[in-house]
ROSEKE-297360 format. One line per 2 residues: their letters; for each residue x, y, z of N, C-alpha, C. Coordinates in steps of 0.1 Angstrom, whole numbers, plus 5000, padded with zeros to 4 digits. Layout:
REM residues N
A) X,Y,Z,X,Y,Z,X,Y,Z  ...
//
This chain:
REM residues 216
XX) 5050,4694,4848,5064,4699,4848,5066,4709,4860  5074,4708,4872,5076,4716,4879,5084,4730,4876
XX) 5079,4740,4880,5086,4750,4881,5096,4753,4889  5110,4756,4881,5123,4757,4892,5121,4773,4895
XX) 5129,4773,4907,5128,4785,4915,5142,4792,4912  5141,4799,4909,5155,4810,4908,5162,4813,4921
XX) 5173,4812,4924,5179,4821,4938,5175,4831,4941  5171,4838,4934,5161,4853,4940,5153,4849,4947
XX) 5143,4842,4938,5126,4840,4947,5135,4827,4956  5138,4820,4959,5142,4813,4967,5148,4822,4987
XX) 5155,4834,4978,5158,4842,4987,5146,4848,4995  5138,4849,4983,5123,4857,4990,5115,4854,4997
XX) 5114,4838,4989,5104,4830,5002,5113,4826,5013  5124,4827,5014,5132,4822,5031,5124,4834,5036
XX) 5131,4845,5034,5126,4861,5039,5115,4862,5047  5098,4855,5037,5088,4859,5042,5089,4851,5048
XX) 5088,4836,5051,5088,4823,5056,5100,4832,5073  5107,4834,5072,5115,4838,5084,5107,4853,5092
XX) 5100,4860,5085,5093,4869,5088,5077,4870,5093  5074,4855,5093,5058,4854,5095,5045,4855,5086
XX) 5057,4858,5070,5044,4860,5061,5046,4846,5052  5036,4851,5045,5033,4838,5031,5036,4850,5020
XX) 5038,4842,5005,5040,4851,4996,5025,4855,4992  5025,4856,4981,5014,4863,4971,5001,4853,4971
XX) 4999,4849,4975,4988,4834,4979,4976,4840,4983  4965,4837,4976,4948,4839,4981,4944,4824,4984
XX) 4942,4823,4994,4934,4810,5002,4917,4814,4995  4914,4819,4991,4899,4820,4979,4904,4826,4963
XX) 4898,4820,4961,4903,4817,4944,4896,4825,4939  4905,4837,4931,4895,4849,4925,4895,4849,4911
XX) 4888,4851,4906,4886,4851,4890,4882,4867,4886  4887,4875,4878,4889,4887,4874,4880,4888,4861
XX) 4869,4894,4862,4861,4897,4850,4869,4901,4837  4864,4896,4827,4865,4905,4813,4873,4912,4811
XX) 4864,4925,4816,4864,4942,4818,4878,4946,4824  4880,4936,4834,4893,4944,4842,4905,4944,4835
XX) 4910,4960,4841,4921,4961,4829,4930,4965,4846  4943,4961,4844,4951,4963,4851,4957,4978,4855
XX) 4957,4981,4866,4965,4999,4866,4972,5001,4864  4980,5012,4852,4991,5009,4845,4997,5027,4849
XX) 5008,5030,4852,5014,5046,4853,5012,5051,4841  5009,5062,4840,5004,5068,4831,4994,5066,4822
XX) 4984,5063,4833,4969,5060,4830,4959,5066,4841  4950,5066,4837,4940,5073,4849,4934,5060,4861
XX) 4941,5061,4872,4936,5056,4883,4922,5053,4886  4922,5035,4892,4906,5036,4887,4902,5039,4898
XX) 4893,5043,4894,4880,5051,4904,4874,5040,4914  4868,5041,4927,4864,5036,4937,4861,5040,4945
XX) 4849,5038,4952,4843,5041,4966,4842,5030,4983  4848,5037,4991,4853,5028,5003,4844,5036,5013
XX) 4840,5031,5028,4841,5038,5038,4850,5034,5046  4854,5047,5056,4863,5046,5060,4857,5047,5076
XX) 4869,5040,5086,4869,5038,5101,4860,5046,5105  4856,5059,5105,4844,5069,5109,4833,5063,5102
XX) 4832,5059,5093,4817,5053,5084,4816,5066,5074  4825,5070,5069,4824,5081,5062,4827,5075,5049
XX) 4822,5077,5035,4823,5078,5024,4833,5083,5014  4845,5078,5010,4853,5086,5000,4852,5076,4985
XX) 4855,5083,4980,4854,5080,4966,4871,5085,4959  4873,5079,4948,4890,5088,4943,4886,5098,4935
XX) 4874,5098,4926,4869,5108,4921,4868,5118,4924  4865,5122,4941,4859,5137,4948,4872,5141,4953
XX) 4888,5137,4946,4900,5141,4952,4904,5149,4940  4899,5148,4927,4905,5152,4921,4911,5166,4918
XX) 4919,5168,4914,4927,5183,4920,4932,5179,4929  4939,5173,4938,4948,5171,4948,4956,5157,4945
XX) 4966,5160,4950,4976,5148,4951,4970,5135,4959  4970,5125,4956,4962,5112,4967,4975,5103,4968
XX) 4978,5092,4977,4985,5085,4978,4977,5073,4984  4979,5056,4979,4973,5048,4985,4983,5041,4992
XX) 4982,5035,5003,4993,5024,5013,4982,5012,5018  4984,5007,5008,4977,4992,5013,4986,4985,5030
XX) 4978,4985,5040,4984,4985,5052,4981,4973,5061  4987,4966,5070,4980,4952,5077,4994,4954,5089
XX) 4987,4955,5098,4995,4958,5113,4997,4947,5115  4994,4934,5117,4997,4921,5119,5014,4920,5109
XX) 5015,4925,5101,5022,4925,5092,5036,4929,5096  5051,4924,5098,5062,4924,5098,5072,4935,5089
XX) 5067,4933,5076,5069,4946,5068,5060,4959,5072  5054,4957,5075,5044,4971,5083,5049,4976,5092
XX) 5049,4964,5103,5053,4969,5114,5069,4977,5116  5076,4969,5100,5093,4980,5102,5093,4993,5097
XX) 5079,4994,5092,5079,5011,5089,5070,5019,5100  5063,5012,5105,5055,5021,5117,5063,5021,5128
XX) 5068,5011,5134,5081,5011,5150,5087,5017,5146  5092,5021,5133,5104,5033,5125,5102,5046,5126
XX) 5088,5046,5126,5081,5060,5127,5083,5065,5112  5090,5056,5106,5091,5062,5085,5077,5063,5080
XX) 5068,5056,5083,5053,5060,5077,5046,5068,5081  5047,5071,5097,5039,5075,5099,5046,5094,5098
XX) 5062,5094,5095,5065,5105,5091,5064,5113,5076  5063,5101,5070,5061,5104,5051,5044,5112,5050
XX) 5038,5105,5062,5021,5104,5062,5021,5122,5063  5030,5123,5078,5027,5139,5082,5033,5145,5072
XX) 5040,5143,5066,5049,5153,5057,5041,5155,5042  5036,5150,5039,5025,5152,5027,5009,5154,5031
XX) 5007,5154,5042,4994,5158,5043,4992,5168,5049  5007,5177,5056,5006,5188,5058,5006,5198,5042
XX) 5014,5194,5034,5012,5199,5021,4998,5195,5014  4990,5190,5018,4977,5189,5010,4974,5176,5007
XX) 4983,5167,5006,4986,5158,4995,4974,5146,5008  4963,5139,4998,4955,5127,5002,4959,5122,5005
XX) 4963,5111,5017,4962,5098,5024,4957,5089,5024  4954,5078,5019,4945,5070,5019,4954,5058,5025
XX) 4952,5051,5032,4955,5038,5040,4941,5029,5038  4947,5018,5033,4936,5008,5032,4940,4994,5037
XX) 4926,4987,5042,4930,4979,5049,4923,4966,5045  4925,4955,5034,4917,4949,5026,4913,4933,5028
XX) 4924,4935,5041,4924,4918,5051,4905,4914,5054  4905,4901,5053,4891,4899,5054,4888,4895,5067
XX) 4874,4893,5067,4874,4890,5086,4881,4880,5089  4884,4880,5106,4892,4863,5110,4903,4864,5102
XX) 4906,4872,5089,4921,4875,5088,4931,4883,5093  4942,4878,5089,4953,4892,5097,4954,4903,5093
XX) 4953,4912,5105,4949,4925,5098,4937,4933,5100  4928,4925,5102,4917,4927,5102,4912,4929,5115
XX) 4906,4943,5117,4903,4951,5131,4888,4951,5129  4881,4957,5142,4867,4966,5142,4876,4977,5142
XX) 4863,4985,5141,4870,4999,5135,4871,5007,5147  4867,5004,5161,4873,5012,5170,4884,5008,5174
XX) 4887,4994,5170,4900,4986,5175,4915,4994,5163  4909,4994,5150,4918,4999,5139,4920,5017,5147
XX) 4909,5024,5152,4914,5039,5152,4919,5038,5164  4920,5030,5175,4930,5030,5188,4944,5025,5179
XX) 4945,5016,5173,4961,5014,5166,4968,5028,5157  4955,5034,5152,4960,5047,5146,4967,5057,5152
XX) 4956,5055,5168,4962,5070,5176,4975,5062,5181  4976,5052,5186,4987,5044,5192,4999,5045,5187
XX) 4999,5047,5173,5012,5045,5163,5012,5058,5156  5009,5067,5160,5008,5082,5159,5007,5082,5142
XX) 4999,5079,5135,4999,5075,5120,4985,5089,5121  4988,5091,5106,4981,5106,5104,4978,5104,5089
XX) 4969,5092,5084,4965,5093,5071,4951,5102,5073  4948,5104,5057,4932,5115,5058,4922,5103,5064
XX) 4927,5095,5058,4916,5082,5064,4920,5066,5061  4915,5058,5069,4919,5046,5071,4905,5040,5066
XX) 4906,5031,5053,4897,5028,5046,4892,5012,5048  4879,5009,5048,4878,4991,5055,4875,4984,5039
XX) 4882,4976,5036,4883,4971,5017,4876,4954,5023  4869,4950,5034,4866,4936,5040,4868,4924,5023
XX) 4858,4930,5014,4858,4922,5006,4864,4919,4996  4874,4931,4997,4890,4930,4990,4886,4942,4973
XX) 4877,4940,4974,4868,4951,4960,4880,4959,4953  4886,4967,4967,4894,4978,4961,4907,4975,4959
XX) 4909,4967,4969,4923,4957,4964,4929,4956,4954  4922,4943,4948,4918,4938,4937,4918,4945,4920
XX) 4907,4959,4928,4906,4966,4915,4922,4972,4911  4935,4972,4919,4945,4982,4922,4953,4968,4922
XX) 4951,4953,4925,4960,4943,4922,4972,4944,4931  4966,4949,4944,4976,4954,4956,4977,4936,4962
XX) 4991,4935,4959,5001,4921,4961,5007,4923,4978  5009,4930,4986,5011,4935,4993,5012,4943,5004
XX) 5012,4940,5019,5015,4951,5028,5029,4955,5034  5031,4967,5029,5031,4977,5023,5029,4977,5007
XX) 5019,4983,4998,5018,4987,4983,5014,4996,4982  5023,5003,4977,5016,5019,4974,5015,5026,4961
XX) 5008,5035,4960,5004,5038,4947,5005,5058,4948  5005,5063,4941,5008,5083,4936,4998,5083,4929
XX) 4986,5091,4932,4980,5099,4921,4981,5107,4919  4983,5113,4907,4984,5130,4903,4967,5141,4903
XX) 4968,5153,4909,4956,5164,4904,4947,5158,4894  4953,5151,4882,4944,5147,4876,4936,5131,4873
XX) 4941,5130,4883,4941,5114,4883,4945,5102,4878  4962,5105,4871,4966,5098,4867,4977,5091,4878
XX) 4981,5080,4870,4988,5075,4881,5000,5072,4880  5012,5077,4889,5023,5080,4884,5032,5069,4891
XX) 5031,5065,4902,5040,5055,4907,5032,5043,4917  5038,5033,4915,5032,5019,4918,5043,5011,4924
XX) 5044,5006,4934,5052,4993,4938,5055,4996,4951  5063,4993,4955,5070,4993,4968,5077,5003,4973
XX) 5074,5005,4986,5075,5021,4997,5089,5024,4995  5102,5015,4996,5115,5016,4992,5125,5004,4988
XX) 5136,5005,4987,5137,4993,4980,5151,4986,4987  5145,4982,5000,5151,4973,5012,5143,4966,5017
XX) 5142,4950,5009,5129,4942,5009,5134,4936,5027  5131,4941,5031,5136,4936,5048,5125,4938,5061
XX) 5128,4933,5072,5118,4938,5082,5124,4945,5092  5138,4949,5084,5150,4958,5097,5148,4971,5096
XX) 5145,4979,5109,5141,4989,5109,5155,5002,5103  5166,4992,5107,5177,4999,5107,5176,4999,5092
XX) 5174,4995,5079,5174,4992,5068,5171,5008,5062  5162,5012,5074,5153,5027,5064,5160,5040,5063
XX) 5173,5039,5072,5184,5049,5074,5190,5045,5057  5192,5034,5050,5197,5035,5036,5191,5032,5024
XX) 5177,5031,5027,5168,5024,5018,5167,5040,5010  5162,5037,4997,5157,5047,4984,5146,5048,4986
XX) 5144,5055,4990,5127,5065,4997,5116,5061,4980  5115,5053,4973,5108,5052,4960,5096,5060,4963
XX) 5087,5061,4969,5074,5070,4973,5077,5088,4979  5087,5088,4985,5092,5102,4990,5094,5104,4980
XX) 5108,5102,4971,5115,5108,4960,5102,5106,4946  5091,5100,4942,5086,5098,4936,5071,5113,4938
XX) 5070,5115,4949,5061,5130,4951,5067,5139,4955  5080,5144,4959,5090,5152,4955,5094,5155,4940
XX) 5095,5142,4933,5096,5152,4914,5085,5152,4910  5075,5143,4915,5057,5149,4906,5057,5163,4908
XX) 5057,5167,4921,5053,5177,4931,5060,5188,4924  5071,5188,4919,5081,5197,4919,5080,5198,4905
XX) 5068,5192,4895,5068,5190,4877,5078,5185,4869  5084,5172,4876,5095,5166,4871,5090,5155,4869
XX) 5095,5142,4855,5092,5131,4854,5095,5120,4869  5086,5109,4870,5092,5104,4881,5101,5096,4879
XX) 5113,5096,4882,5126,5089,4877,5123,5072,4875  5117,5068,4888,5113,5057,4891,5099,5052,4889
XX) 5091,5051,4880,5077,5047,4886,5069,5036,4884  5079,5027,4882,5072,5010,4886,5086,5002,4899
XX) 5079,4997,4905,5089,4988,4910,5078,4976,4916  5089,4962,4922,5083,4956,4929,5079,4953,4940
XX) 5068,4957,4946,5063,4954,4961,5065,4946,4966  5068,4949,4979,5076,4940,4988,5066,4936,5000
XX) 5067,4925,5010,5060,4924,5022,5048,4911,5028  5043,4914,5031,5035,4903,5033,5025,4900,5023
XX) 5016,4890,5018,5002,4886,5009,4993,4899,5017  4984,4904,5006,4972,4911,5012,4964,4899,5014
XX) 4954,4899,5028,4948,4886,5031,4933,4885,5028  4935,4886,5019,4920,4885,5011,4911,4874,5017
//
């Protein structure tokens, strides 16, 4: 029995299909252990260890006490690219990590996939696109992805001091690749660590992520 498509997702796939992406599609077939339990807001953020572009070690654990933020990222990526040429990301980036608040950019495309840099090639794009996360994280085998069920470039995620996790989905909510779009879009990530930040519920803290397939 075929599945009918709704005008929405119909709208969605013209979108990516006109944008250069594919939807939610792994070209390798993943199978999810048992154990895995999905990350849910107001639950504790699962823990994971990456290195990052320097070969440097982080873990989410050794953040705890600070605000963390994750941005699943792929420069190849059309929805990426309308927040970086916008300079919206890489201003959200400076504006919370001058307040303390953790950066984490991860990059979970596999080799020969899009997206997928050496890491002196990824930290020339960094300085180039004036982007100012704590660090740019290499996910090759998708590990961390996966564990976080990151559908998307752009997908972002809010951790709290204690490591719970307060907002999930999409950077704002103008599923587009128009740069001009960000002058009216709902900042869902700004305004979501502005009321954590400030000890307010977050008004908003599921939505759906928007952008390209992460290219596992």
């Amino acid at each position: 029995m075929k599945r009918m498509l709704t005008v929405g997702s119909m709208l969605a796939l013209t979108l990516l299909a006109v944008a250069g992406c594919d939807a939610f599609d792994e070209e390798t077939p993943y199978v999810r252990p048992a154990s895995y339990v999905a990350p849910a807001v107001g639950k504790a953020a699962p823990d994971f260890k990456a290195v990052d572009t320097n070969g440097k070690t982080h873990a989410l654990s050794q953040y705890k006490g600070k605000w963390v933020v994750l941005e699943w990222v792929n420069h190849g990526c059309p929805f990426v690219k309308k927040h970086y040429n916008g300079k919206a990301m890489q201003a959200l980036q400076k504006k919370y990590t001058d307040k303390g608040v953790v950066w984490l950019s991860i990059v979970s495309s596999a080799p020969g996939k899009q997206g997928h840099y050496s890491n002196e090639k990824a930290n020339e794009l960094t300085q180039e696109k004036g982007a100012s996360p704590t660090a740019l994280l290499v996910d090759e085998t998708g590990t961390v992805g996966r564990l976080y069920d990151a559908r998307t470039t752009p997908h972002m995620f809010v951790i709290d001091p204690k490591g719970t996790l307060l907002y999930m989905g999409a950077i704002d909510d103008k599923q587009s690749t128009r740069t001009a779009d960000l002058e009216v879009a709902r900042p869902h990530v700004d305004i979501a660590l502005q009321e954590a930040m400030a000890g307010k519920p977050v008004s908003v803290a599921t939505t759906q992520p928007y952008g390209c397939s992460v290219k596992y």
